[in-house]
C-alpha atoms as an extended CHARMM CRD file, in Angstrom:
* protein
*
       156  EXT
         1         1  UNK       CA             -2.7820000000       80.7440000000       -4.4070000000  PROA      1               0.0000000000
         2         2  UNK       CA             -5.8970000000       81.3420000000       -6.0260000000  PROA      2               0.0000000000
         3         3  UNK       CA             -8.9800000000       83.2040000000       -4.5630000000  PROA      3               0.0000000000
         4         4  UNK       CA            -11.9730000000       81.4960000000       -4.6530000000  PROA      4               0.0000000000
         5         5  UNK       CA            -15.2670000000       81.7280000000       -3.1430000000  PROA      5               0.0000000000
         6         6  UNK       CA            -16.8660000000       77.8100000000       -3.1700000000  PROA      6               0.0000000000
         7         7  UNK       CA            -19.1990000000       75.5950000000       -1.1750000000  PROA      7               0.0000000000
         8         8  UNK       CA            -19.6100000000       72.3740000000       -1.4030000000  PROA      8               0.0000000000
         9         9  UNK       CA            -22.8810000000       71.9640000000       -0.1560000000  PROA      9               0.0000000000
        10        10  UNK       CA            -25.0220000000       72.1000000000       -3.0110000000  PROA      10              0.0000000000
        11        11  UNK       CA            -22.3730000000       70.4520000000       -5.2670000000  PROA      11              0.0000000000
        12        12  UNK       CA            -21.8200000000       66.8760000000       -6.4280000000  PROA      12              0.0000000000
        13        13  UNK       CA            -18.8900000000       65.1840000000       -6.1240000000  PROA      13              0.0000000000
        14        14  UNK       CA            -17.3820000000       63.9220000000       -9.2520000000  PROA      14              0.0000000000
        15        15  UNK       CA            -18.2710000000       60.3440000000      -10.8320000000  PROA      15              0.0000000000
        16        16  UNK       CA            -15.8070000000       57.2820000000      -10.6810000000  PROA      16              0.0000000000
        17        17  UNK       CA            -14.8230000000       56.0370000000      -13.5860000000  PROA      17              0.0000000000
        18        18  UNK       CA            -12.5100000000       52.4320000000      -12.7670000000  PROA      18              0.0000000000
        19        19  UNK       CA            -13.4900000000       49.7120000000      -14.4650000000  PROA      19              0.0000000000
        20        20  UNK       CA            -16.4310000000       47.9050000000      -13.1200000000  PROA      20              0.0000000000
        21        21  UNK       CA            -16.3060000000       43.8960000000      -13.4590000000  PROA      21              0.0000000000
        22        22  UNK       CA            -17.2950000000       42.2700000000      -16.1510000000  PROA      22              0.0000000000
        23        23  UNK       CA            -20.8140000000       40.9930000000      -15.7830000000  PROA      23              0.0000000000
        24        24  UNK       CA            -24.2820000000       42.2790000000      -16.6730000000  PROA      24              0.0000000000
        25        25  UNK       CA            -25.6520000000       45.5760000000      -15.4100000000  PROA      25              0.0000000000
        26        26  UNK       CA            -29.0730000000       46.8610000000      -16.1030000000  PROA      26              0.0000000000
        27        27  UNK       CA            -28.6050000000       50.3430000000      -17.2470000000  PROA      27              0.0000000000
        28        28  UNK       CA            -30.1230000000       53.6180000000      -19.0210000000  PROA      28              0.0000000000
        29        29  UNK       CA            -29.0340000000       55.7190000000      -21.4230000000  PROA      29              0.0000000000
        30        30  UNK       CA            -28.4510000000       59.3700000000      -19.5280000000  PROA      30              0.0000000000
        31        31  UNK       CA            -26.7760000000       61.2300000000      -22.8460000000  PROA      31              0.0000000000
        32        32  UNK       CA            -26.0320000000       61.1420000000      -26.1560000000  PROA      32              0.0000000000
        33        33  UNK       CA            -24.5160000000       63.2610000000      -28.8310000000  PROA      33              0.0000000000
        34        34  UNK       CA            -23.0460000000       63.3360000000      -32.0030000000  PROA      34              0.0000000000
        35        35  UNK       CA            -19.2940000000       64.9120000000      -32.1820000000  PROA      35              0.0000000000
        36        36  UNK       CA            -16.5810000000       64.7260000000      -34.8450000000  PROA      36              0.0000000000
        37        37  UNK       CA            -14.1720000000       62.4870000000      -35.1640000000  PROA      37              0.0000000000
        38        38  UNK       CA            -11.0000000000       63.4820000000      -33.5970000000  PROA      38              0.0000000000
        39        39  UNK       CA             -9.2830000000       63.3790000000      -37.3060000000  PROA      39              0.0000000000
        40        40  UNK       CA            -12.3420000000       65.3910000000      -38.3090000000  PROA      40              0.0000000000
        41        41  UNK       CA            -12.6870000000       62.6500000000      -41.0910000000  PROA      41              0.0000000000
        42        42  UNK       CA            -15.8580000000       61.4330000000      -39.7030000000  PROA      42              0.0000000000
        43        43  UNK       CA            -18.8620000000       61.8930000000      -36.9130000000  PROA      43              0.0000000000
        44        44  UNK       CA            -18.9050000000       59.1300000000      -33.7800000000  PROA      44              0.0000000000
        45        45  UNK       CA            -22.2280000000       59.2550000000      -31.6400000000  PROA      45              0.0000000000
        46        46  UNK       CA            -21.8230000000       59.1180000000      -27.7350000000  PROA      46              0.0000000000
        47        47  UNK       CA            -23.5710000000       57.3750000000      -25.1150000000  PROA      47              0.0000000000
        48        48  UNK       CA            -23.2400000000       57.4080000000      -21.6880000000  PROA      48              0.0000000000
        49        49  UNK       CA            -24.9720000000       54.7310000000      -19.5820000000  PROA      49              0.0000000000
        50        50  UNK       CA            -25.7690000000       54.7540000000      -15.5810000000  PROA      50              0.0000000000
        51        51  UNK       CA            -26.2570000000       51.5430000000      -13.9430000000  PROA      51              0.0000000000
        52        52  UNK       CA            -29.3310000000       51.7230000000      -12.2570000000  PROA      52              0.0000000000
        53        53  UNK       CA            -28.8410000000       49.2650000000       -9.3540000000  PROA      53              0.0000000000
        54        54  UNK       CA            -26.5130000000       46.5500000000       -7.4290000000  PROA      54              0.0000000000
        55        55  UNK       CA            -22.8310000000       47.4050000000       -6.1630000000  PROA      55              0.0000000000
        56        56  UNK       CA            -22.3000000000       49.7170000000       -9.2540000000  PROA      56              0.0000000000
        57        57  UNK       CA            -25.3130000000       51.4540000000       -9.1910000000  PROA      57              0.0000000000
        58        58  UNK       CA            -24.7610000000       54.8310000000      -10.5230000000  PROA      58              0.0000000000
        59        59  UNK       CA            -21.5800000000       54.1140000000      -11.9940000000  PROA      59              0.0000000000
        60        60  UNK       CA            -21.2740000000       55.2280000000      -15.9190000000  PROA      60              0.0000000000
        61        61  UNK       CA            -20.5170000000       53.2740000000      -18.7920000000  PROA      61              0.0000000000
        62        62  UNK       CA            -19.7880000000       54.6460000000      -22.3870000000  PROA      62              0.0000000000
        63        63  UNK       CA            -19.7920000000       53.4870000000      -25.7540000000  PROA      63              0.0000000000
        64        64  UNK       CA            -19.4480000000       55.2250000000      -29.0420000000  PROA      64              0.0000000000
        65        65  UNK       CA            -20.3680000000       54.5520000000      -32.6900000000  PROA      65              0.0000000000
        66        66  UNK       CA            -18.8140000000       55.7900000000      -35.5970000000  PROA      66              0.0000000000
        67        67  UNK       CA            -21.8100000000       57.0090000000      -37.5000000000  PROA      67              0.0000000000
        68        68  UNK       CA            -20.2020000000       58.3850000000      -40.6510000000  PROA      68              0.0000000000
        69        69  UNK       CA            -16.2480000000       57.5430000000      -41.0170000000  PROA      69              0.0000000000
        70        70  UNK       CA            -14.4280000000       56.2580000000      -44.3540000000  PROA      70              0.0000000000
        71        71  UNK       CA            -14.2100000000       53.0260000000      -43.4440000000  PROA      71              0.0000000000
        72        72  UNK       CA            -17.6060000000       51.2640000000      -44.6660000000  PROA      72              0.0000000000
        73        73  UNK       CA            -16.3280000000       48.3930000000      -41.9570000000  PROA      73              0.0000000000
        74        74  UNK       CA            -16.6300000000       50.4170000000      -39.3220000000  PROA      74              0.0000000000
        75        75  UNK       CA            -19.6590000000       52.0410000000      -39.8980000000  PROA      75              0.0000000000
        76        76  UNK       CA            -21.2540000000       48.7650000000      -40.4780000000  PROA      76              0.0000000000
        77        77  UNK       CA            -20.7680000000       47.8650000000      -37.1890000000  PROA      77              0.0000000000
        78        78  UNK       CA            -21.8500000000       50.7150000000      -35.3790000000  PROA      78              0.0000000000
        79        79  UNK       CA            -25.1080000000       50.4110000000      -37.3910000000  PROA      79              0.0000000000
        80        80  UNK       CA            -25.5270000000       46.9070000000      -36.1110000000  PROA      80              0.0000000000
        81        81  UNK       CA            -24.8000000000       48.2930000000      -32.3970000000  PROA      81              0.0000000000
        82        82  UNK       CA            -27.1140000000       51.0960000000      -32.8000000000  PROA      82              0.0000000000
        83        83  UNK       CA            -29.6650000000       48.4540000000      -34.0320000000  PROA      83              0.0000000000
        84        84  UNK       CA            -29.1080000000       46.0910000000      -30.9410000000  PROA      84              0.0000000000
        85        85  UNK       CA            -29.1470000000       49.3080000000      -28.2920000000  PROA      85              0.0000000000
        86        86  UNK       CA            -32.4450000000       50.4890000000      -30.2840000000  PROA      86              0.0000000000
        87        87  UNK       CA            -34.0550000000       47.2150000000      -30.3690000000  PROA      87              0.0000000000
        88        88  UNK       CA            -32.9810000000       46.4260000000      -26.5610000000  PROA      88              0.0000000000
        89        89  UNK       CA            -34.8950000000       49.7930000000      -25.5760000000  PROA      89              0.0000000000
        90        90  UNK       CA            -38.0550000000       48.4040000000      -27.6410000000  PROA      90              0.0000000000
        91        91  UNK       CA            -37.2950000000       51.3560000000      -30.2500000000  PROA      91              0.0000000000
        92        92  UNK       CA            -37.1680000000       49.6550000000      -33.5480000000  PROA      92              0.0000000000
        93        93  UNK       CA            -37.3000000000       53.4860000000      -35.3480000000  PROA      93              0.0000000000
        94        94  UNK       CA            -35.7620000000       56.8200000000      -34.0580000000  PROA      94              0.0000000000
        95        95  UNK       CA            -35.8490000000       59.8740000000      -35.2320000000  PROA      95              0.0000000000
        96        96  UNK       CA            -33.4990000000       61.4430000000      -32.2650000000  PROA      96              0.0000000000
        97        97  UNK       CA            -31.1860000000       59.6500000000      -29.7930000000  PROA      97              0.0000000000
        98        98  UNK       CA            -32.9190000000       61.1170000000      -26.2560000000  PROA      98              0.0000000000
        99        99  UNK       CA            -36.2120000000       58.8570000000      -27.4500000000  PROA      99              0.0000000000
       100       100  UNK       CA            -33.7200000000       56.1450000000      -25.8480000000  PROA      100             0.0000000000
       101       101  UNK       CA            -32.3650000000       58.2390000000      -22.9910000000  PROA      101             0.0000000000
       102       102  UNK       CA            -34.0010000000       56.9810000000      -19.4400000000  PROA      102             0.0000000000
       103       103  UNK       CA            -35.2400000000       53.1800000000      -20.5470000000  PROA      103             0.0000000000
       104       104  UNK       CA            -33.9210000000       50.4750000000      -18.6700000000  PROA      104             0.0000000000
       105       105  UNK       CA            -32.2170000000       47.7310000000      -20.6510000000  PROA      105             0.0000000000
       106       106  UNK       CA            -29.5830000000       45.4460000000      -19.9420000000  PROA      106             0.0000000000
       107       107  UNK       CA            -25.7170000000       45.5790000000      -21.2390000000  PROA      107             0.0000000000
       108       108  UNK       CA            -22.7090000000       43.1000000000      -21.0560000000  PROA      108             0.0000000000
       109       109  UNK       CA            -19.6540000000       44.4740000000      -20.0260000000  PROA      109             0.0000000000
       110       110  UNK       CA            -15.5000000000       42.9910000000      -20.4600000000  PROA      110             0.0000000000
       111       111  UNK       CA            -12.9180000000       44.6650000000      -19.3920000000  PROA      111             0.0000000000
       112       112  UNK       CA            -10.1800000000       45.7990000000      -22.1990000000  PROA      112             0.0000000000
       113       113  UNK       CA             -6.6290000000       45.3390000000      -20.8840000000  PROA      113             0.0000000000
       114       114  UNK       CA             -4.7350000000       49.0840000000      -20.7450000000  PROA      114             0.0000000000
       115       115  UNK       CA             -2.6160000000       49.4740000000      -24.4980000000  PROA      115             0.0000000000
       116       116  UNK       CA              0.2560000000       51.8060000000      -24.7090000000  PROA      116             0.0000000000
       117       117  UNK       CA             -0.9360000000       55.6920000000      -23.1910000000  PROA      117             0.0000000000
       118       118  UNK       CA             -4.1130000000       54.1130000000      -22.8200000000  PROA      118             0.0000000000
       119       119  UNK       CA             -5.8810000000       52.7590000000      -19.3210000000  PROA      119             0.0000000000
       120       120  UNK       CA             -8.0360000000       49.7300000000      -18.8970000000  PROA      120             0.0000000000
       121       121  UNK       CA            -11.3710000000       50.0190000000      -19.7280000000  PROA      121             0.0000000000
       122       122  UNK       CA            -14.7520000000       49.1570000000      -19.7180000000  PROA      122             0.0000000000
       123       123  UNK       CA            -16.4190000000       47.8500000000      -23.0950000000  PROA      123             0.0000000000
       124       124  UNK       CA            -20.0270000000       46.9230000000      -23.8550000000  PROA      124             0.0000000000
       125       125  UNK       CA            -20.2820000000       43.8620000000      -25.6440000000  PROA      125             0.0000000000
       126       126  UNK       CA            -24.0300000000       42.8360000000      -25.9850000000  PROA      126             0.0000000000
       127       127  UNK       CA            -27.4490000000       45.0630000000      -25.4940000000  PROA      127             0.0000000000
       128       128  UNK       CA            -30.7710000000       43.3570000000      -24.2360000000  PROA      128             0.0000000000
       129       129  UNK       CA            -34.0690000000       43.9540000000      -22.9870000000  PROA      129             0.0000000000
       130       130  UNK       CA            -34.1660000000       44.7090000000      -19.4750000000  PROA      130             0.0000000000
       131       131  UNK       CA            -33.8330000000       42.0150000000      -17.2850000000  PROA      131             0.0000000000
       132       132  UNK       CA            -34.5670000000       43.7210000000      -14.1050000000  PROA      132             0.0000000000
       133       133  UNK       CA            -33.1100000000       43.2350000000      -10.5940000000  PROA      133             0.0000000000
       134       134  UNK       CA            -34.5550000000       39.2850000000      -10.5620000000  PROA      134             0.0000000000
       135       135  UNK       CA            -33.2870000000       38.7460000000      -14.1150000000  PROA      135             0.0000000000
       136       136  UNK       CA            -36.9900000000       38.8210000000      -15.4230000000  PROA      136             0.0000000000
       137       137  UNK       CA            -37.3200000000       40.3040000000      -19.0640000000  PROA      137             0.0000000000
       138       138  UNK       CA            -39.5150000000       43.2920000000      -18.5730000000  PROA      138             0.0000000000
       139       139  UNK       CA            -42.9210000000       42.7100000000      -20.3260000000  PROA      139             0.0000000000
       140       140  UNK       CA            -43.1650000000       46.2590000000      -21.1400000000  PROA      140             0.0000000000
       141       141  UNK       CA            -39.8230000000       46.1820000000      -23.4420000000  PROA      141             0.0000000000
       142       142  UNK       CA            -40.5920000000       45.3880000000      -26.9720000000  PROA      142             0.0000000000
       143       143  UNK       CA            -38.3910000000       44.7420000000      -30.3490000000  PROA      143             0.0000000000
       144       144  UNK       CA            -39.2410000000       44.8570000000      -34.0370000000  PROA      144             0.0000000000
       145       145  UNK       CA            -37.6090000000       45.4950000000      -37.1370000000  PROA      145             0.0000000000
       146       146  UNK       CA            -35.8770000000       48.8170000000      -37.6280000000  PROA      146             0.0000000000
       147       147  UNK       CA            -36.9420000000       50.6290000000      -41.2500000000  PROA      147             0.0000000000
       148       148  UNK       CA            -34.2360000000       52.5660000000      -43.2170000000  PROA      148             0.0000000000
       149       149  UNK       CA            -34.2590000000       54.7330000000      -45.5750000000  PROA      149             0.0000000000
       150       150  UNK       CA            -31.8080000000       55.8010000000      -48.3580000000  PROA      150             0.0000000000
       151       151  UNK       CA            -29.6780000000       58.3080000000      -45.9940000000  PROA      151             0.0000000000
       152       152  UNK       CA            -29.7200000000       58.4390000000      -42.4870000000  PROA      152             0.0000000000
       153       153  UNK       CA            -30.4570000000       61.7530000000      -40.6020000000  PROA      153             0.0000000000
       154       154  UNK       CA            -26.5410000000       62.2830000000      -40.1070000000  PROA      154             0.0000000000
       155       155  UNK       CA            -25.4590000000       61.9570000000      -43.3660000000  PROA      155             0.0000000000
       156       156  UNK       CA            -27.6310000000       64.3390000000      -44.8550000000  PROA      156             0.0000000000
């Protein structure tokens, strides 16, 4: 037995994180970081989306990007995801990740099948502008081209 002085009534419960059906879910982006890899070989940045309405509203979706890693193949595609969640938040240049924290946008989700240790889970497979509850592309979200330079700010 452990001795323990708690109350519940200024806490939150905890978050559920099932799968949620594949579909479309308008959502924002409520964190980001960068970490290292778990091979320490490389850095993967970390976001973690809350669906802001329907059934699942609340409900929190993740995605990560391997940023720097030693496979160019990889990193190639988490540029072209960070491009499409950039773009989707009408943020065609960064300089930090929170500038996209708390704008709507839209995500499509699948479900991947559970694989050895591993549960099912959620993956996002396609950013866009949000389409708000009526489906509607907000006016207020814009894209544009995204500039790069020689480095980008994690490499350096």
């Amino acid at each position: 037995m452990a001795q323990l002085n708690f109350n519940t009534a200024n806490q939150e419960e905890m978050d559920d994180f099932s799968v949620v059906p594949v579909g479309e879910y308008n959502v924002q982006i409520v964190k980001s970081e960068i970490k290292d890899t778990k091979d320490k070989t490389g850095k993967r940045l970390n976001f973690q989306f809350k669906i802001l309405d329907g059934d699942y509203k609340g409900r929190i979706l993740f995605t990560g990007l391997n940023i720097v890693n030693p496979n160019p193949t990889a990193v190639e595609i988490s540029k072209k995801e960070l491009t499409s969640i950039c773009k989707a938040c009408g943020k065609p240049e960064i300089q930090d990740t929170a500038e996209l924290h708390n704008i709507p946008l839209t995500v499509k989700v699948k479900i991947v099948p559970a694989s050895g240790n591993y549960p099912e889970k959620n993956e996002i497979t396609k950013y866009s502008p949000y389409a708000g509850v009526d489906g509607a592309v907000s006016s207020s979200t814009t894209t544009g081209e995204a500039t790069s330079g020689d480095k980008e700010p994690w490499e350096q």
